[in-house]
C-alpha angles and dihedrals in degrees: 000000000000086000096050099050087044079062092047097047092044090059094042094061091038083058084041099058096034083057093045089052100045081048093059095039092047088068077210092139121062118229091261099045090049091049087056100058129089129234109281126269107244128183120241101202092185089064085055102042085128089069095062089045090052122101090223122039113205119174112197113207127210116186103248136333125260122236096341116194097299150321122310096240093066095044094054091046080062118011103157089059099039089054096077098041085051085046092055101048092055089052090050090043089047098040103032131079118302090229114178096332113119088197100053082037085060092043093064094044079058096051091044087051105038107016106042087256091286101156116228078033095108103049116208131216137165137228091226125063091203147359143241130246113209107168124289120304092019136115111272098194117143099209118122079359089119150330090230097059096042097052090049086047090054091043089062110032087050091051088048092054090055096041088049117036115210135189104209130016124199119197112200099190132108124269088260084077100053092101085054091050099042082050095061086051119038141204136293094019095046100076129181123238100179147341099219089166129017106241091352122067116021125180121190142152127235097186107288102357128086123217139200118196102183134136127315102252089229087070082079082089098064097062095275090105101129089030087063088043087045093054094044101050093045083051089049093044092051089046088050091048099037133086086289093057087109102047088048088048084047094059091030087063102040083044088065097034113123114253108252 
């Protein structure tokens, strides 16, 4: 499998730094938009090799990253030699400690439940390919920030789907971000299978895949604390009852199986 996801990543970064050059030759984004944005969010598929090996691949989705590397001016003067450094830091960010981080804490609830706790096993993306600094103190969210930006986000995260996979994808981002997200999986192909909660808990179909659109775990801090657990959990218990029940008993087995 270490062959194969060398060949995965290698296309990845080839896509990567074919989008990053038509960005800076498009002329779409303004000086000053371009100084505000942070460097953009890659994937390291090394660092989730577990993913391709799981019974089961779940990719779990946050809206855009805060305060990423550096700044995207400096990443598009010299893009060949900034693609490792960005490559590194998600691996840091996906097999390193959580820390305070309700997302990444989230992350590692998904992979104990789904993917037997193998860290790497539940690979994370972003809608948003970067952020936006705003000043200090102030919100960073990319959304509405540009067309240029979305539509190099969507680029991306839809030749990521297609490069990865997967069989569920969780998106953990508010409803204000629903058109973002229909617009990543379109009709008549995207379905949905149930409305548990209005503007909190979505469940649809794009062929194959099933996706989950629910809260930003972040949101715990604004006194929505047992509604997100609630969410997550009701999200954890349909994937574990669903058509994918065996795969997850599979790694649930293996998980709690003694070492030799």
């Amino acid at each position: 499998m270490s062959d194969d996801v060398a060949t995965i990543q290698n296309k990845l970064v080839d896509f990567y730094l074919a989008e990053l050059d038509a960005l800076r030759l498009s002329q779409s984004l303004q000086k000053g938009q371009l100084e505000a944005l942070s460097a953009p969010f890659f994937l390291n598929l090394h660092a989730a090799k577990a993913y391709f090996e799981a019974p089961i691949r779940v990719m779990f989705v946050g809206q855009e990253t805060k305060g990423w590397f550096c700044r995207l001016p400096e990443i598009l003067n010299d893009p060949k030699n900034h693609v490792p450094p960005l490559l590194a830091r998600y691996e840091r960010s996906l097999l390193g400690p959580p820390g305070h981080s309700h997302f990444l804490k989230t992350r590692c609830l998904l992979e104990k439940e789904l993917t037997g706790g193998i860290p790497g096993s539940v690979i994370w993306n972003n809608l948003f390919k970067m952020d936006v600094f705003r000043g200090k103190g102030k919100s960073r969210s990319a959304r509405n920030y540009s067309v240029a930006l979305t539509t190099f986000s969507a680029k991306l995260f839809r030749y990521e789907r297609e490069l990865l996979q997967p069989d569920i994808i969780i998106f953990g981002c508010s409803a204000t971000h629903d058109t973002v997200v229909k617009s990543l999986f379109e009709a008549p192909k995207r379905k949905t299978v149930l409305v548990h909660v209005p503007k909190e808990l979505w469940h649809f179909k794009y062929d194959q895949i099933d996706c989950f659109r629910t809260l930003h775990p972040a949101v715990a801090r604004f006194r929505k604390h047992q509604s997100v657990q609630k969410h997550y959990q009701k999200i954890i218990q349909e994937i574990k009852s669903g058509k994918h029940a065996n795969a997850v008993r599979i790694v649930g087995a293996m998980a709690s199986r003694p070492d030799d």
